[in-house]
C-alpha positions in Angstrom: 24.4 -1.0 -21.0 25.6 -0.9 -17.0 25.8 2.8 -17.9 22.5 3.1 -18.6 20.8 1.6 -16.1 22.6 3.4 -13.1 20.4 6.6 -13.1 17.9 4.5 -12.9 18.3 2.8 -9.7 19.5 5.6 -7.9 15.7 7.1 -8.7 14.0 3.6 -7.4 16.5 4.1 -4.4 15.5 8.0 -3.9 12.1 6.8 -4.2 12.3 3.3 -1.7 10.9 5.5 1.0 7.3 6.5 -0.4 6.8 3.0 -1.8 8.0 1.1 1.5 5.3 3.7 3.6 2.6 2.5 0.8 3.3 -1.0 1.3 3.3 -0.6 5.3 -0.1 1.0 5.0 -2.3 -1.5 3.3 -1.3 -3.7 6.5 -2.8 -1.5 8.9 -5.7 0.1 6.4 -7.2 -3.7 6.3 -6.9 -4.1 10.0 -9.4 -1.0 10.4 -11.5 -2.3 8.2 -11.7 -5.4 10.2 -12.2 -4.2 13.4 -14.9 -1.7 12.4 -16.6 -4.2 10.4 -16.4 -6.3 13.3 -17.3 -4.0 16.0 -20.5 -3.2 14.4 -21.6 -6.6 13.8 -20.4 -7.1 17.7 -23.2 -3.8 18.5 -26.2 -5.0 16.1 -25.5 -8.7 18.5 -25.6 -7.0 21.9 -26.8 -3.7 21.8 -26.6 -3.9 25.7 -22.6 -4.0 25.8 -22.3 -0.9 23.0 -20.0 1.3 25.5 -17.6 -1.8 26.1 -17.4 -2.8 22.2 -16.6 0.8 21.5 -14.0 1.3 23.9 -12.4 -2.2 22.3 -13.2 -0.4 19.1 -10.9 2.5 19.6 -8.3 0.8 21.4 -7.7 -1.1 18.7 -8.1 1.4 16.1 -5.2 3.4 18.1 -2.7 0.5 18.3 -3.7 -0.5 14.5 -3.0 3.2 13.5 0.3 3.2 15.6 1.8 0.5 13.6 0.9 2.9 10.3 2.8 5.3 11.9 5.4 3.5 12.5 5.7 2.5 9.0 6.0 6.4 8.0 9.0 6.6 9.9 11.3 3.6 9.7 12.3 4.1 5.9 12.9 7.9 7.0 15.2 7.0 10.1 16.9 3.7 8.5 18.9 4.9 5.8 
């Protein structure tokens, strides 16, 4: 029985990578959801601050994205 089931974890362990970068990236797909969704609302509000909102926008989006990135490579490097 103990037989059996050793080729199988060493595919869930050769595989830990891909689903650990899937599971770091619904973190960081939800937060740019959240702040586009928010930004826009933000611009339909005040129209007159629309440069400042975007430039929050993006800045967020890049340190948001940063942390997806991050996720790619930790299971890669931490072995």
């Amino acid at each position: 029985m103990l037989a059996e089931a050793l080729p199988v974890v060493a595919e869930v362990k050769g595989n830990l990578g891909s689903v650990a970068y899937g599971l770091a990236a619904i973190g960081p797909g939800i937060g740019v959801g959240i702040i586009f969704g928010q930004g826009v609302q933000a611009i339909a509000r005040q129209p007159e601050l629309t440069n400042v909102i975007r430039q929050n926008m993006l800045l967020g989006f890049a340190l948001t994205e940063a942390l997806a990135l991050i996720g790619f490579v930790v299971p890669f490097v931490h072995k």
